[in-house]
N, C-alpha and C positions, 0 to 999 in steps of 0.2 A: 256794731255789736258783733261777737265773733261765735256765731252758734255751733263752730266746732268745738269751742272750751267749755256754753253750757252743756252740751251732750255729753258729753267726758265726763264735766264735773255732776251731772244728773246720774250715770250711770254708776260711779262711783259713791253717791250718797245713797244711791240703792240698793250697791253693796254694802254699805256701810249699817245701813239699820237690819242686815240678815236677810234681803230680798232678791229672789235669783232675777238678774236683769236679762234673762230671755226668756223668764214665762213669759207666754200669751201675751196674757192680760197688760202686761207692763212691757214689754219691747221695744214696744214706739210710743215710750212714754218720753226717751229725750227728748226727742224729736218736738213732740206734744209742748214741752217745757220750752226749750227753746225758742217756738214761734208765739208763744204765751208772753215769754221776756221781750220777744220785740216789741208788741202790744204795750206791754202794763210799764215798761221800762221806756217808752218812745219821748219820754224829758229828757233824756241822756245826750239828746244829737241836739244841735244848736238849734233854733225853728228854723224853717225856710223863710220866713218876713218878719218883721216887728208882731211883737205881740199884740201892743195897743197902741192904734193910729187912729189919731186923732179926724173927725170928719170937717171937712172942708166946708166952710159955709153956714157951719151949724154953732151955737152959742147958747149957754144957759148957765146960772150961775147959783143954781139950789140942788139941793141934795137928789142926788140920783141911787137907789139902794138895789141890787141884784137879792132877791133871800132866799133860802131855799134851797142852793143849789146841789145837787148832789154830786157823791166823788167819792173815790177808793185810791188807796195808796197803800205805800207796802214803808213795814216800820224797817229802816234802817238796823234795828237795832237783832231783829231775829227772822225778818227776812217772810212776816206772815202780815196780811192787809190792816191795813184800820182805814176806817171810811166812814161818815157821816155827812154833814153839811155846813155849807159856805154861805156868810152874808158878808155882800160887799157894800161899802157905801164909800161916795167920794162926793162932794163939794166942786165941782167946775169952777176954775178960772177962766170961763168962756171955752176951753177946749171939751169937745165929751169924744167918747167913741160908739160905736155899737155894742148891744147890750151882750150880742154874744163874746164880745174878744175879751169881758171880762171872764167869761164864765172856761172859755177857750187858754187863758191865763191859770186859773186856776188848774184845771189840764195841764199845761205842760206842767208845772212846778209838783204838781201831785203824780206824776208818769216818771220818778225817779226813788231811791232808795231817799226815805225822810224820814225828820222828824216835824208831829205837829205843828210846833211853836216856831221851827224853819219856814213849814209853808205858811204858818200864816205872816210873819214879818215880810219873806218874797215878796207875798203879794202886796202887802199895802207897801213898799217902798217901790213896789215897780208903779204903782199908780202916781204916787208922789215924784219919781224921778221924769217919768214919760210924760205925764200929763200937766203936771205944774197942779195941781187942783190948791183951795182953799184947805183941802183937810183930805182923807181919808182914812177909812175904821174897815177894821175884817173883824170878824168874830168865826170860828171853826167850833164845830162840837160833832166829836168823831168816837167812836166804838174802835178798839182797841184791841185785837184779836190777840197781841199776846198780853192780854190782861182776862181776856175772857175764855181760852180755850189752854192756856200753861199758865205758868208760875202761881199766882194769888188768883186767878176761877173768876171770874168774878164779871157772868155776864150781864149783858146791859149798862154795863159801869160807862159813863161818858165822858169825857176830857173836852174842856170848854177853854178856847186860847183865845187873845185878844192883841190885836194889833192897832193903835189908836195914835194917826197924825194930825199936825196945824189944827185946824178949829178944833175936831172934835175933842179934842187934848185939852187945849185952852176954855173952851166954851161949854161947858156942865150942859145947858140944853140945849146945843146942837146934839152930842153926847144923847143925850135922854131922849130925844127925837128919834133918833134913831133906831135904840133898844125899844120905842116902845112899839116901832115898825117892825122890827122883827117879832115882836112878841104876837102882835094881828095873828 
């Protein structure tokens, strides 16, 4: 990440909307920006390890569901957050991992310029390609800051995206099982 070109480019869009970039108040606001984008931007750099490694010795072959989980990301499209939560569900073919590396997945994929319906595909195709499972299903339902604070206003509004492989795709109540766990 090269925080000499967001500095630049921060200063300049502070010019840009009529703000003097050496009042006070705003000065070391690149600065501010810049170590923000390291943060909220750190999907950008490849991980240091795999994301989801499988545990050694361990075996199970029924649905495993992560729900809940919370998350912020930045829309691609205007550069302002949308965040809400993640349910992960996947089906073992004997492999699982830990319940954080799911949640630690969802992380990286959302710490990048996105879109919804991107993250949620990411993720359920990185569980299907690392883990072999029988099935795995995402479901994402996120607030949408530029839907809520520009263009159509319109807050509270939520965007519900769905990702659905192998079993759950095939098998209506594996499927159904699972919506009715996230719904608990």
């Amino acid at each position: 990440m090269d925080k000499e070109k967001i500095k630049k480019g921060v200063k300049l869009l502070l010019e840009g909307i009529g703000e003097d970039p050496e009042r006070p108040g705003v000065k070391t606001t690149p600065e501010r920006v810049a170590r923000m984008c390291e943060e909220i931007f750190a999907g950008m750099k490849e991980p240091e390890e795999p994301l989801l490694k499988p545990i050694e010795g361990e075996s199970h072959d029924e649905m495993i569901l992560l729900k809940d989980i919370p998350f912020y990301s930045v829309c691609e499209h205007h550069l302002v957050p949308f965040f809400g939560k993640a349910h992960i569900a996947y089906i073992p073919n004997g492999k699982i991992v830990g319940l954080s590396e799911l949640a630690k997945t969802l992380e990286y994929f959302a710490k990048r310029p996105q879109v919804q319906e991107r993250l949620t595909t990411q993720l359920a195709n990185m569980i299907m390609e690392t883990l072999k499972p029988k099935g795995a299903m995402v479901i994402i339902d996120a607030e949408h800051l530029c839907m809520s604070m520009r263009g159509i206003k319109k807050p509270g509004s939520r965007t519900v995206t769905s990702a659905v492989r192998g079993i759950f795709r095939s098998k209506a109540s594996t499927r159904e099982e699972m919506l009715n766990l996230v719904k608990e």
